[in-house]
Backbone as a printed PyTorch tensor [residue, N CA C, xyz], in Angstrom:
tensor([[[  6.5050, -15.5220,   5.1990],
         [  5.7500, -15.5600,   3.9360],
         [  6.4410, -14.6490,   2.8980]],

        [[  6.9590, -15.5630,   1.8050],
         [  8.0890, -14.0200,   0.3020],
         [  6.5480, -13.4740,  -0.0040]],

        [[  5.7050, -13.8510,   0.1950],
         [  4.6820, -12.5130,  -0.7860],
         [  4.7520, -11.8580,  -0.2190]],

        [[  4.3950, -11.4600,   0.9090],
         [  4.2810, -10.1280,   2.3220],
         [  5.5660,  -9.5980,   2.2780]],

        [[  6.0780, -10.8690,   2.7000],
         [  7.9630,  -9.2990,   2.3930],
         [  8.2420,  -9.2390,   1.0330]],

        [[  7.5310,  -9.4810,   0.1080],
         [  7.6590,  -8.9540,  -1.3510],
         [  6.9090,  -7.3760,  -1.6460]],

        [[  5.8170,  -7.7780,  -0.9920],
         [  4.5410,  -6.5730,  -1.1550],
         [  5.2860,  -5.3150,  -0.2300]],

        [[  5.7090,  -5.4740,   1.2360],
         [  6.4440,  -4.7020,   2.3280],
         [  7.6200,  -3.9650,   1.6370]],

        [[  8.2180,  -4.7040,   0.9210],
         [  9.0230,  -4.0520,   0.2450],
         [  9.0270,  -2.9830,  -1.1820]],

        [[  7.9310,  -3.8680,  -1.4590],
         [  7.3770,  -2.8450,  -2.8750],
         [  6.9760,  -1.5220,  -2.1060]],

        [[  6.1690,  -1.6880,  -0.7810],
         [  5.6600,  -0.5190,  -0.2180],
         [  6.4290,   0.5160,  -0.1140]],

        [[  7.7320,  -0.1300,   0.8720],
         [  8.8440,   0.4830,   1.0260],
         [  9.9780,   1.0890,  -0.1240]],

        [[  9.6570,   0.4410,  -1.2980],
         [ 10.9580,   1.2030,  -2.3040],
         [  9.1630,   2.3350,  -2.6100]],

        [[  8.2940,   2.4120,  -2.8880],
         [  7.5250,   3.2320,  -3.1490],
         [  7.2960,   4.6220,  -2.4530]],

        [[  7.3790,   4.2810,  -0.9900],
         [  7.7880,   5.5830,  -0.0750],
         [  8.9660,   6.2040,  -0.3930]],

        [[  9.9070,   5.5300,  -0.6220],
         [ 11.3160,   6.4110,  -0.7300],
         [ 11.2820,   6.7720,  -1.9980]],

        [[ 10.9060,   6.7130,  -2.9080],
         [ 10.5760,   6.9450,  -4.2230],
         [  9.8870,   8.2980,  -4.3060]],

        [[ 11.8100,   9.2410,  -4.2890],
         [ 11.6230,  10.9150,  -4.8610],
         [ 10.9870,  11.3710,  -5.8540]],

        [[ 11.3500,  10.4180,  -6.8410],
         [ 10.9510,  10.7420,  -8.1910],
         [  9.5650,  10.9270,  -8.4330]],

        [[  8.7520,  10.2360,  -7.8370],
         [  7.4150,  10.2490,  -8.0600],
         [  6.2550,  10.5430,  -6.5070]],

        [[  6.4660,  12.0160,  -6.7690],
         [  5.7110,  12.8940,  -5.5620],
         [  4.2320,  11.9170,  -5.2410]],

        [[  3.7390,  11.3040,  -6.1010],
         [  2.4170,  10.8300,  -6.2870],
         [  2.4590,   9.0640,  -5.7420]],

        [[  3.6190,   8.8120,  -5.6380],
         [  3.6400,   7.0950,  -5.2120],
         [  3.3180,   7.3250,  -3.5390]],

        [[  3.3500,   8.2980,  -3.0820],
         [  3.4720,   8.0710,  -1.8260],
         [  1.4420,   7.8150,  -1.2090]],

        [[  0.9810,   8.9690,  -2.1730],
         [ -0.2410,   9.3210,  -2.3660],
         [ -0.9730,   7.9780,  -2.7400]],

        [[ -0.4820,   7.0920,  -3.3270],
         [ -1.0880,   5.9230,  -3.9010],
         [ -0.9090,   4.9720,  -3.0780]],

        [[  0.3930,   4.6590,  -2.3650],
         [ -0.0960,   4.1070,  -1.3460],
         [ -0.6880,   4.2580,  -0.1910]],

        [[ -0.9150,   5.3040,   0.1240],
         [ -1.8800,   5.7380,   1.1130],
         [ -3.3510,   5.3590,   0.4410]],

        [[ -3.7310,   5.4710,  -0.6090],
         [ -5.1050,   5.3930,  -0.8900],
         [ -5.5310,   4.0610,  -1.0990]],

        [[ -4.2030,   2.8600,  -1.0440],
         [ -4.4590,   1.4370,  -1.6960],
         [ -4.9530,   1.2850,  -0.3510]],

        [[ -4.2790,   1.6890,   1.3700],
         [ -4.1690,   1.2040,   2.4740],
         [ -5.9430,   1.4380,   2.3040]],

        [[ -6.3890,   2.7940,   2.0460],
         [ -7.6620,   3.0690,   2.3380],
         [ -8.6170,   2.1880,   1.6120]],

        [[ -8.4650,   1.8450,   0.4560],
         [ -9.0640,   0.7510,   0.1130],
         [ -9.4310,  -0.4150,   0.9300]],

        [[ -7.9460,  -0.8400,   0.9840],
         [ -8.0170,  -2.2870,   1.6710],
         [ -8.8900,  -2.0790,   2.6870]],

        [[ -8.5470,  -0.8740,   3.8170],
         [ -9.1640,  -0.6950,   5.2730],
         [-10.9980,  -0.9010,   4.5960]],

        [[-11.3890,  -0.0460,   3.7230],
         [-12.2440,  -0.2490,   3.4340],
         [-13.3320,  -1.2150,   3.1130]],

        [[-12.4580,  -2.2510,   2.2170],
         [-12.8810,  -3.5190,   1.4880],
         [-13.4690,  -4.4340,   2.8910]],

        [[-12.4540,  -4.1500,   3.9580],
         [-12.1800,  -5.1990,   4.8070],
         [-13.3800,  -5.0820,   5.7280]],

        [[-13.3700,  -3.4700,   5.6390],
         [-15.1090,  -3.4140,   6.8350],
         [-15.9710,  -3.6850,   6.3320]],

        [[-16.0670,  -3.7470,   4.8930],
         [-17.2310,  -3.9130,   4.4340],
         [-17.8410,  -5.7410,   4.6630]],

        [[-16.2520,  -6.0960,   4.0160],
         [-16.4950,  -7.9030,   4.2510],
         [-16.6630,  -8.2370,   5.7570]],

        [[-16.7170,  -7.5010,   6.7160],
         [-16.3890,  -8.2690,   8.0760],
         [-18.1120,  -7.8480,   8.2480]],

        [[-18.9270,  -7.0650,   8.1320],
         [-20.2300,  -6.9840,   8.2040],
         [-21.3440,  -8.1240,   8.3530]]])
């Protein structure tokens, strides 16, 4: 699927991404979202 290894990769240039101490932080909080969204819908 190119969206998933589109998104995997956005993830991935975002982790390695020195420049911005705070990208790493953001994706950690999107994961928490999602994890979130997802328990809520599986209820």
């Amino acid at each position: 699927m190119p969206g998933l290894e589109l998104a995997r990769t956005a993830v991935r240039s975002a982790l390695h991404r020195e420049d911005f101490p705070g990208s790493r932080h953001q994706v950690l909080g999107t994961h928490i979202v999602v994890r979130d969204s997802t328990r809520r819908h599986g209820r």
